[in-house]
PDBQT receptor file of N, H, CA, C and O in Angstrom, charges set to zero:
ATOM      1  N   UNK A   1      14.999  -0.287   1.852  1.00  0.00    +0.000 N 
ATOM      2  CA  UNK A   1      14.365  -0.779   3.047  1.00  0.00    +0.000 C 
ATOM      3  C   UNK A   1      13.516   0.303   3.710  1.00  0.00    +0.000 C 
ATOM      4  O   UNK A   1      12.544  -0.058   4.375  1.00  0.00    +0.000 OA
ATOM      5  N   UNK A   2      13.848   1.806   3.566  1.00  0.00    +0.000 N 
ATOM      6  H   UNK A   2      14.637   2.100   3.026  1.00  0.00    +0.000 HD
ATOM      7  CA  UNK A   2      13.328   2.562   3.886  1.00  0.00    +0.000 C 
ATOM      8  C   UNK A   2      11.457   2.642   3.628  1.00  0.00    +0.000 C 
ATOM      9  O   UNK A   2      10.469   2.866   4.327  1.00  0.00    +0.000 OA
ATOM     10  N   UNK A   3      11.726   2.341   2.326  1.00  0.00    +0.000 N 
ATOM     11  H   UNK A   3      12.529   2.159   1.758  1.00  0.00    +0.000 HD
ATOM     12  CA  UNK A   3      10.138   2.479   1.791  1.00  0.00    +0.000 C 
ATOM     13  C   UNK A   3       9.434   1.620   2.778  1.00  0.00    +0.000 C 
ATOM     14  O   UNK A   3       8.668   2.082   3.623  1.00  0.00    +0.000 OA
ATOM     15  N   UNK A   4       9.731   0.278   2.643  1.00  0.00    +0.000 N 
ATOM     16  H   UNK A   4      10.354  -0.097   1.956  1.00  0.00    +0.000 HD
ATOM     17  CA  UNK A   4       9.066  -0.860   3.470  1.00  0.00    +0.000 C 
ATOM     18  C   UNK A   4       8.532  -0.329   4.711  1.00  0.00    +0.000 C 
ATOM     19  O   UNK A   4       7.331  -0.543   4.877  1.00  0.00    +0.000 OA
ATOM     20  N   UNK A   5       9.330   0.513   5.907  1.00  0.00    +0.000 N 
ATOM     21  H   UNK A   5      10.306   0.687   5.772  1.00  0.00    +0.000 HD
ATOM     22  CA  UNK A   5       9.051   0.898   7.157  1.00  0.00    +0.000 C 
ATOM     23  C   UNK A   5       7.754   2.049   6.768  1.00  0.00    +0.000 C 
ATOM     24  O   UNK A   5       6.733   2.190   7.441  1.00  0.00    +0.000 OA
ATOM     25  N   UNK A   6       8.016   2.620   5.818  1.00  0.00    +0.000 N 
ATOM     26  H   UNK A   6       8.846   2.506   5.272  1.00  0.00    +0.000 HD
ATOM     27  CA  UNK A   6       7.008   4.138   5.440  1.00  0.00    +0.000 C 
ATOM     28  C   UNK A   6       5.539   3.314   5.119  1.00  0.00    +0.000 C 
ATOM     29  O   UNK A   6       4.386   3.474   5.520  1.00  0.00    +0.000 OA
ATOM     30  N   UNK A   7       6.203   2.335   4.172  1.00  0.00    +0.000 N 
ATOM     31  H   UNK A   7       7.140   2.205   3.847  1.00  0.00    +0.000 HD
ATOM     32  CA  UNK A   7       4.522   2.056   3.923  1.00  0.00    +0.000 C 
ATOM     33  C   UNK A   7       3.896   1.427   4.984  1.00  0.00    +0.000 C 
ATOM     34  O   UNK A   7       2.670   1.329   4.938  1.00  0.00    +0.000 OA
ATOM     35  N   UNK A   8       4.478   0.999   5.894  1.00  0.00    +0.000 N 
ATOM     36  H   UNK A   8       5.474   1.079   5.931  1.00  0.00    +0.000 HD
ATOM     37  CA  UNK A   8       3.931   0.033   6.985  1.00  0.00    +0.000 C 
ATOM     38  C   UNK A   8       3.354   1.229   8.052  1.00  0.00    +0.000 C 
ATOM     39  O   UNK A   8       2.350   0.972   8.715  1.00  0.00    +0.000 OA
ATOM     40  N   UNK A   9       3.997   2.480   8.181  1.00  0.00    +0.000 N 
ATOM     41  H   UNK A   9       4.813   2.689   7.642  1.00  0.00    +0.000 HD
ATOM     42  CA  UNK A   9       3.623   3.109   8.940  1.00  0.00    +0.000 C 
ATOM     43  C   UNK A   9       2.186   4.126   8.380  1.00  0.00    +0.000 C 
ATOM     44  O   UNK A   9       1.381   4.690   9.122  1.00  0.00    +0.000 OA
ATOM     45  N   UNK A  10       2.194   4.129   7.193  1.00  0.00    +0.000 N 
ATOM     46  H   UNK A  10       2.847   3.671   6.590  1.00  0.00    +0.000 HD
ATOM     47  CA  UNK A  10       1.573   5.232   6.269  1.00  0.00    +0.000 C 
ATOM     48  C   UNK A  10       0.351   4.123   6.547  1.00  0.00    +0.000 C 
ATOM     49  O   UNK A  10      -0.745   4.562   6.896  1.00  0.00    +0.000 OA
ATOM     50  N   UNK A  11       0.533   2.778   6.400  1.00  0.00    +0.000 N 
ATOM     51  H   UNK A  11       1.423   2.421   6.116  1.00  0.00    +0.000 HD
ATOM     52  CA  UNK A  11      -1.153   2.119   5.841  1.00  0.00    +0.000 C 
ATOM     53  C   UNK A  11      -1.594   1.698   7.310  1.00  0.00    +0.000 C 
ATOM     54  O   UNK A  11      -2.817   1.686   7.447  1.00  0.00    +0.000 OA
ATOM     55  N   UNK A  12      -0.698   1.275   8.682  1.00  0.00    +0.000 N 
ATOM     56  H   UNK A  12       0.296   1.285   8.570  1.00  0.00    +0.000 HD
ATOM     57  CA  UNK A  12      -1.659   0.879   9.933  1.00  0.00    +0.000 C 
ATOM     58  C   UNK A  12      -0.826   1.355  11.219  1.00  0.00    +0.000 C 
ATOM     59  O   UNK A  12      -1.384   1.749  12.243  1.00  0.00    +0.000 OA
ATOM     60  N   UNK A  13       0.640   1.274  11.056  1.00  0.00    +0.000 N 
ATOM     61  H   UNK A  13       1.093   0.953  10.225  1.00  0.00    +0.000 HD
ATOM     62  CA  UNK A  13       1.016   1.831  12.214  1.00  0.00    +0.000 C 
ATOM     63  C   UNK A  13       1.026   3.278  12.886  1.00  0.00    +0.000 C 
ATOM     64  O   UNK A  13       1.258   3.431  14.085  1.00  0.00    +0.000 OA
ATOM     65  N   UNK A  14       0.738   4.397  11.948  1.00  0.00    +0.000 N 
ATOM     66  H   UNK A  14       0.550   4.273  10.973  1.00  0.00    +0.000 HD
ATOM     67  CA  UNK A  14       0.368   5.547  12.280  1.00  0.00    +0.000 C 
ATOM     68  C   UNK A  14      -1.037   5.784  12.820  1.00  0.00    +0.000 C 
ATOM     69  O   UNK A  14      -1.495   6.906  13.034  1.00  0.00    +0.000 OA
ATOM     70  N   UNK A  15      -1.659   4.684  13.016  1.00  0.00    +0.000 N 
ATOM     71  H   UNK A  15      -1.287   3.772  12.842  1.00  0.00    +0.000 HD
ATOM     72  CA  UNK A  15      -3.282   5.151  13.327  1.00  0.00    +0.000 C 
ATOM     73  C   UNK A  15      -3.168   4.331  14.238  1.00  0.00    +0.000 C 
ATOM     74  O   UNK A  15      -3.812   4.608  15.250  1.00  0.00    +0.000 OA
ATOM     75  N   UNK A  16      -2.543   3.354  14.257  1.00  0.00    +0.000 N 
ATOM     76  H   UNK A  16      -2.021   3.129  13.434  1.00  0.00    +0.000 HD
ATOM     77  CA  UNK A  16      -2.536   1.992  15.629  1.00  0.00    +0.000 C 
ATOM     78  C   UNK A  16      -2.019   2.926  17.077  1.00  0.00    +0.000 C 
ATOM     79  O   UNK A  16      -2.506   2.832  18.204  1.00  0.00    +0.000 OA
ATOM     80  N   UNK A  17      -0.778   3.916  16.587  1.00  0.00    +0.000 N 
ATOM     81  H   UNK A  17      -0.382   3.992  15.671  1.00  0.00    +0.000 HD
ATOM     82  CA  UNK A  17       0.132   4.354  17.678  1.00  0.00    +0.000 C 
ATOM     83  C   UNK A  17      -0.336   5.829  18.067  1.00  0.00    +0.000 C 
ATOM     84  O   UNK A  17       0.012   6.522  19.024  1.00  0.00    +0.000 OA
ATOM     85  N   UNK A  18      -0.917   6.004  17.396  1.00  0.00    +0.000 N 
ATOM     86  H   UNK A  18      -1.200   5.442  16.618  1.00  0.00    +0.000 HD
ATOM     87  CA  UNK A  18      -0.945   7.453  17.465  1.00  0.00    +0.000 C 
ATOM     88  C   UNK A  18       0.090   9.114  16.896  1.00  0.00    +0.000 C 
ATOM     89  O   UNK A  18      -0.131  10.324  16.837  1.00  0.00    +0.000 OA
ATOM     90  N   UNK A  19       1.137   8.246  16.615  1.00  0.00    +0.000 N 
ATOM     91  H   UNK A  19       1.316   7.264  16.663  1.00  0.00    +0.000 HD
ATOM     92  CA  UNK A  19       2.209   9.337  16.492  1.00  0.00    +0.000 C 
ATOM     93  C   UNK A  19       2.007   9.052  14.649  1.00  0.00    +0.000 C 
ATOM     94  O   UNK A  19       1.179   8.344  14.075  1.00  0.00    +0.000 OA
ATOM     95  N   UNK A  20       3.296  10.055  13.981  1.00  0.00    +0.000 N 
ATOM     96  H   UNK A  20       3.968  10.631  14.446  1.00  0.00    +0.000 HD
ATOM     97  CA  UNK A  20       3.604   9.624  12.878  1.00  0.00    +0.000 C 
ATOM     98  C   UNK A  20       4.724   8.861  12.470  1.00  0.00    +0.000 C 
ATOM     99  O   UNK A  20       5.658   9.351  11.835  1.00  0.00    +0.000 OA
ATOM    100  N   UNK A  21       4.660   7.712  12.804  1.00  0.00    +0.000 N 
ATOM    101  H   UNK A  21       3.901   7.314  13.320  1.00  0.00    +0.000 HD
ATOM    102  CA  UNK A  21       6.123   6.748  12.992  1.00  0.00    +0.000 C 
ATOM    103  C   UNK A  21       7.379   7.333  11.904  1.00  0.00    +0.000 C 
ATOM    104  O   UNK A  21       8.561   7.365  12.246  1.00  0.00    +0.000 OA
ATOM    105  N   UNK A  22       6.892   7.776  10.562  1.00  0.00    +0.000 N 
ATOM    106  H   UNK A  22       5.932   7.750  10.284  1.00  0.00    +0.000 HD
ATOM    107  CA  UNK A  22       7.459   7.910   9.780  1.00  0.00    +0.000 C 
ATOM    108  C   UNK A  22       8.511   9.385   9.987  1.00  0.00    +0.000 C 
ATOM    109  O   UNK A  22       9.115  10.024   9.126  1.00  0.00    +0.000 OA
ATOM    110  N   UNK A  23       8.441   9.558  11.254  1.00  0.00    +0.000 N 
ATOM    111  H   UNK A  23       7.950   9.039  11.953  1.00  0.00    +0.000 HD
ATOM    112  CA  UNK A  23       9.599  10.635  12.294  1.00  0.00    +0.000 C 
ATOM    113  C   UNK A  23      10.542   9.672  12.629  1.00  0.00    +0.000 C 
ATOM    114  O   UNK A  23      11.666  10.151  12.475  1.00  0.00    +0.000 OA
ATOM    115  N   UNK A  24      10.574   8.571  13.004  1.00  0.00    +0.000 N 
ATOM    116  H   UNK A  24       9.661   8.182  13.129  1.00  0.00    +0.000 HD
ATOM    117  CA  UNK A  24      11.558   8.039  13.529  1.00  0.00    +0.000 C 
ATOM    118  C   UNK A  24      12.394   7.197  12.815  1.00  0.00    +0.000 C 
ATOM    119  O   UNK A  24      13.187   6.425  13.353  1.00  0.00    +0.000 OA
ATOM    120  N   UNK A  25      12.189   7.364  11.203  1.00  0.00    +0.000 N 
ATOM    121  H   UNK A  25      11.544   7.992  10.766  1.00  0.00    +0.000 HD
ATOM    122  CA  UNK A  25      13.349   6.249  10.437  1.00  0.00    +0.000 C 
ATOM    123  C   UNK A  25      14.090   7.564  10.058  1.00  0.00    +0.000 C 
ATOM    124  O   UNK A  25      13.852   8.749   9.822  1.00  0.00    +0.000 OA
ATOM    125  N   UNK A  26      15.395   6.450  10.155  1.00  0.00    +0.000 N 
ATOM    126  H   UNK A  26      15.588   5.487  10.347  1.00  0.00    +0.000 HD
ATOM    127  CA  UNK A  26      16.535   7.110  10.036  1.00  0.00    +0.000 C 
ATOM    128  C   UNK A  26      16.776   6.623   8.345  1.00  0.00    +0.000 C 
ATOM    129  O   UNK A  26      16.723   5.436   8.025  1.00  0.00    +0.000 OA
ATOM    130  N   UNK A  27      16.997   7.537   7.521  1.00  0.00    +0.000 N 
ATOM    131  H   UNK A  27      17.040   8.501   7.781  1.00  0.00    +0.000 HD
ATOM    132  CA  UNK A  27      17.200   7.260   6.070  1.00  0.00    +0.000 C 
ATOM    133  C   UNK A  27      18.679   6.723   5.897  1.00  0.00    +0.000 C 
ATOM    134  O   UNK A  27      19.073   5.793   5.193  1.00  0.00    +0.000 OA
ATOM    135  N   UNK A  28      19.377   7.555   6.722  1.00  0.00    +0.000 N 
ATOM    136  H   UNK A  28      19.056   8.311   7.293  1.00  0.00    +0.000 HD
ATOM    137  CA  UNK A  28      20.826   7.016   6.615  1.00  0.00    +0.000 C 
ATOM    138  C   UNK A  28      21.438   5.494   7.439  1.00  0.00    +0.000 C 
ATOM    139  O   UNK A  28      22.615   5.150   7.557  1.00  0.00    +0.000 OA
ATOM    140  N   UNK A  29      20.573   4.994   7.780  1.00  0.00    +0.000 N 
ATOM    141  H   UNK A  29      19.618   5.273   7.685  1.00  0.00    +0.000 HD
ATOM    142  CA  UNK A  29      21.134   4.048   8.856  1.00  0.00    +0.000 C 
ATOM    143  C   UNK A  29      21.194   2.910   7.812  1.00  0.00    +0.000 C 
ATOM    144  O   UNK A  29      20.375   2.853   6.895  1.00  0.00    +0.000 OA
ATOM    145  N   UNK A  30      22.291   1.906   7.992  1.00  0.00    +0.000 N 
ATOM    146  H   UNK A  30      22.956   1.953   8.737  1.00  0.00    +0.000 HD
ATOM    147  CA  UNK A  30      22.700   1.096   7.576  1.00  0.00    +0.000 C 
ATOM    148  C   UNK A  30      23.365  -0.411   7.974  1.00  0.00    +0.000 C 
ATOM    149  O   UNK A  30      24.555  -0.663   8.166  1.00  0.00    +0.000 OA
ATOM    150  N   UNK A  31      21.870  -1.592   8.053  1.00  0.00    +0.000 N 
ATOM    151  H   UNK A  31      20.904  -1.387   7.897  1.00  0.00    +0.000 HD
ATOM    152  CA  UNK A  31      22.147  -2.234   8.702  1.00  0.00    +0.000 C 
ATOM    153  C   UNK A  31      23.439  -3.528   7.826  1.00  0.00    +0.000 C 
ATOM    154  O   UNK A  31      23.639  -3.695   6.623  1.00  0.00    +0.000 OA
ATOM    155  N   UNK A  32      24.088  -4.229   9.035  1.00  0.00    +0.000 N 
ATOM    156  H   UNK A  32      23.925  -4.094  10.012  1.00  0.00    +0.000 HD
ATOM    157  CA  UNK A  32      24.877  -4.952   8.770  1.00  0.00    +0.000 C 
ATOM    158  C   UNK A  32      26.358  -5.631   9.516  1.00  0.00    +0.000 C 
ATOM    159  O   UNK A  32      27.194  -4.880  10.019  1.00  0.00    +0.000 OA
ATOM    160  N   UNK A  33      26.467  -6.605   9.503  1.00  0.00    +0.000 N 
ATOM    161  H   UNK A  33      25.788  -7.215   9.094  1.00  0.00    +0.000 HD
ATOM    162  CA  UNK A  33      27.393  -7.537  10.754  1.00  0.00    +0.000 C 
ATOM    163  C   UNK A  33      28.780  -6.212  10.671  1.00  0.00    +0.000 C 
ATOM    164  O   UNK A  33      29.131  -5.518  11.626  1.00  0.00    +0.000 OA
ATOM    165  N   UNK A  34      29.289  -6.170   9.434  1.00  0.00    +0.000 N 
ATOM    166  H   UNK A  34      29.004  -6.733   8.658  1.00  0.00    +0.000 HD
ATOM    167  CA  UNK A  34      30.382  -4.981   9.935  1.00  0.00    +0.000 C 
ATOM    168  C   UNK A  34      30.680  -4.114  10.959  1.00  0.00    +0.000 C 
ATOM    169  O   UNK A  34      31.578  -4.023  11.796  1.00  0.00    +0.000 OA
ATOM    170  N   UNK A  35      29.210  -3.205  10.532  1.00  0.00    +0.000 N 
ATOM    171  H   UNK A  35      28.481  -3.278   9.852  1.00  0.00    +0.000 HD
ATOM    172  CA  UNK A  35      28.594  -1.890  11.240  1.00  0.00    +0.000 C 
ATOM    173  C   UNK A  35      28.867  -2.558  12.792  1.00  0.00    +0.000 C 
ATOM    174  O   UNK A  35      29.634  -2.128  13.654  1.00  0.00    +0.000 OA
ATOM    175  N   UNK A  36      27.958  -3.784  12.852  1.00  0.00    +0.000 N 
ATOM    176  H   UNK A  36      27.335  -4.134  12.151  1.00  0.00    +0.000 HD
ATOM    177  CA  UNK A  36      28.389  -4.103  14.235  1.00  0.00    +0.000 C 
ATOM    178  C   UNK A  36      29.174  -4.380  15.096  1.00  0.00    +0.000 C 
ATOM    179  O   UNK A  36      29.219  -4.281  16.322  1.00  0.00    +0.000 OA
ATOM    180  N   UNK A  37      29.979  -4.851  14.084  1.00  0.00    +0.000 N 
ATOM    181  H   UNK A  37      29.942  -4.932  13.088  1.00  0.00    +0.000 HD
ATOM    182  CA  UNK A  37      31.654  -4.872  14.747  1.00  0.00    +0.000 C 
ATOM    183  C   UNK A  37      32.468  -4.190  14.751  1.00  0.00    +0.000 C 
ATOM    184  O   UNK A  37      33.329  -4.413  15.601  1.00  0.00    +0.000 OA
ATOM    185  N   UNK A  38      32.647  -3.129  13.935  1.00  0.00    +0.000 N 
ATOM    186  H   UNK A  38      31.947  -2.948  13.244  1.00  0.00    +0.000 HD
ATOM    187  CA  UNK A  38      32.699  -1.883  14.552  1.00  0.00    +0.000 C 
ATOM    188  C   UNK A  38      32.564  -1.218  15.364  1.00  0.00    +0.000 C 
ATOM    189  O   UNK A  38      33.525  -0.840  16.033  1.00  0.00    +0.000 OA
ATOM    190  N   UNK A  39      30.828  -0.678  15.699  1.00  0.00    +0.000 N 
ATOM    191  H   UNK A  39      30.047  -0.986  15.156  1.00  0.00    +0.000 HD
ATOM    192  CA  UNK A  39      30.259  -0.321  17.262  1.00  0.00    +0.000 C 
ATOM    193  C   UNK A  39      30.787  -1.178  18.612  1.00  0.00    +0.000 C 
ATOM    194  O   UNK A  39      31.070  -0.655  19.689  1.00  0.00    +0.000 OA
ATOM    195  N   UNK A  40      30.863  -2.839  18.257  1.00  0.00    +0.000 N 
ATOM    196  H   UNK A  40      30.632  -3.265  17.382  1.00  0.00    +0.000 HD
ATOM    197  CA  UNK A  40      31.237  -3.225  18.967  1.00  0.00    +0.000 C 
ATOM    198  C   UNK A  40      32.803  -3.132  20.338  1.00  0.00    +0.000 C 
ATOM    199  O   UNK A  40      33.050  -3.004  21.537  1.00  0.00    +0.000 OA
ATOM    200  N   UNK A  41      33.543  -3.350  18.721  1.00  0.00    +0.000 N 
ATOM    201  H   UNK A  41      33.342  -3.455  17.747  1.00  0.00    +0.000 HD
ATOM    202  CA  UNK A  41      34.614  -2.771  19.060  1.00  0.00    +0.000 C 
ATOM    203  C   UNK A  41      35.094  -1.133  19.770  1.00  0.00    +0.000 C 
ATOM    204  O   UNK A  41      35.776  -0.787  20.735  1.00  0.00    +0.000 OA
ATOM    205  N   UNK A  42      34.410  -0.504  18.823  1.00  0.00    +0.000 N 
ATOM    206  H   UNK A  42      33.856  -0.786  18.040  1.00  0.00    +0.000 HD
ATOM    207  CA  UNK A  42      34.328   1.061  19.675  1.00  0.00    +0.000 C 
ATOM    208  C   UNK A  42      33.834   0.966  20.984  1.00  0.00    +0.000 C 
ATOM    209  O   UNK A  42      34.731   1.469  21.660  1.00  0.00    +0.000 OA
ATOM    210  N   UNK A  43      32.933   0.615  21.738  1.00  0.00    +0.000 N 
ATOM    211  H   UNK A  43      32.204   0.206  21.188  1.00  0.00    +0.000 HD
ATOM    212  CA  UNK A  43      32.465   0.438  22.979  1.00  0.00    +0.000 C 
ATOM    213  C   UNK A  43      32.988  -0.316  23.408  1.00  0.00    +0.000 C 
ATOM    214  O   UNK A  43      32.861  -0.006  24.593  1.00  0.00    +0.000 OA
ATOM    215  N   UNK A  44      33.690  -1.384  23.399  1.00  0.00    +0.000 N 
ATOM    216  H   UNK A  44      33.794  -1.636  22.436  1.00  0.00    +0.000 HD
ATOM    217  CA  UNK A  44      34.859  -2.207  24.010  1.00  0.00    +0.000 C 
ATOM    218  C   UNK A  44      35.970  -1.950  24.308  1.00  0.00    +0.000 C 
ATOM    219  O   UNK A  44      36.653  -2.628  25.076  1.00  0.00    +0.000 OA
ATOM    220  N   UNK A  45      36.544  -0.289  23.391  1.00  0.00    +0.000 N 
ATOM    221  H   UNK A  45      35.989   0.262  22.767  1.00  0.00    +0.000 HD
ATOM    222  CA  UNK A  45      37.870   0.223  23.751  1.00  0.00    +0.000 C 
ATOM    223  C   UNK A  45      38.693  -0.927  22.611  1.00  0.00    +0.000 C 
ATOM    224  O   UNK A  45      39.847  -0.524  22.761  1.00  0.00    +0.000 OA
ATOM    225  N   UNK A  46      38.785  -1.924  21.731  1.00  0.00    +0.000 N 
ATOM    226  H   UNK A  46      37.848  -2.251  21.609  1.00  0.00    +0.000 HD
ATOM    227  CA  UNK A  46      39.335  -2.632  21.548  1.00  0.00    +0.000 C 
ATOM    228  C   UNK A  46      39.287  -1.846  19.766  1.00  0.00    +0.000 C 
ATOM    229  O   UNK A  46      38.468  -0.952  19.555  1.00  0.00    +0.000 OA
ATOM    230  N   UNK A  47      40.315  -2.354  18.552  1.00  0.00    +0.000 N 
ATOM    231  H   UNK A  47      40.980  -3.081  18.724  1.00  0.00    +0.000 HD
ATOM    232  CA  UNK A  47      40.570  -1.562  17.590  1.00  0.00    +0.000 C 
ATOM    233  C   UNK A  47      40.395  -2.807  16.615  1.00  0.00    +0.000 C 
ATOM    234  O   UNK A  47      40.669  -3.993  16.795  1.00  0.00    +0.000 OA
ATOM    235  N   UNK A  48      39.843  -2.138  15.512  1.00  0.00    +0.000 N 
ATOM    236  H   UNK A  48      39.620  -1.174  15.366  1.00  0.00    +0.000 HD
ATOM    237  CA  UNK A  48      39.195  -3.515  14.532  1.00  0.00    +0.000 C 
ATOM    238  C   UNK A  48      40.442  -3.214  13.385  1.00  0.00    +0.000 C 
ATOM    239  O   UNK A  48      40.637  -2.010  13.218  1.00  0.00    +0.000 OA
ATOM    240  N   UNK A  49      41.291  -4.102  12.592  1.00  0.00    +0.000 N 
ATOM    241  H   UNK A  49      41.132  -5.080  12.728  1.00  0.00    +0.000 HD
ATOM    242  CA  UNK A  49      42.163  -4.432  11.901  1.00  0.00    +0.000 C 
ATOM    243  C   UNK A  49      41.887  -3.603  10.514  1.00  0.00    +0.000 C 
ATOM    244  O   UNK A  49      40.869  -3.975   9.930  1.00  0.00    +0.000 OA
ATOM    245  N   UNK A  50      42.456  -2.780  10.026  1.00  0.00    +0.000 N 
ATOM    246  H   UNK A  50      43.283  -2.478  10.500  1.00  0.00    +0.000 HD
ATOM    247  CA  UNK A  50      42.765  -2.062   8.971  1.00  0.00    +0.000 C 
ATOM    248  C   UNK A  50      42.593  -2.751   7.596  1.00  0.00    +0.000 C 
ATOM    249  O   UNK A  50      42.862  -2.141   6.561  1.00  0.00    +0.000 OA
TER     250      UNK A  50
């Protein structure tokens, strides 16, 4: 998924914005309902089942 964001930034969003967008992806990030319920839970104080 990474590539997808690079090329999008490499062919119009780096000249649209001005910056080099391709600073702000995170290579390690990993989307998905888990992940979120997880975070969720962590910021809720509440403990997700083993």
């Amino acid at each position: 998924m990474v590539h997808f964001h690079l090329k999008n930034a490499q062919s119009w969003g780096n000249e649209r914005t001005g910056a080099d967008l391709a600073a702000q992806i995170d290579p390690g990030f990993v989307l998905g309902e888990h992940v979120l319920g997880e975070n969720v839970a962590a910021l809720s104080g509440a403990t997700t089942p083993a």
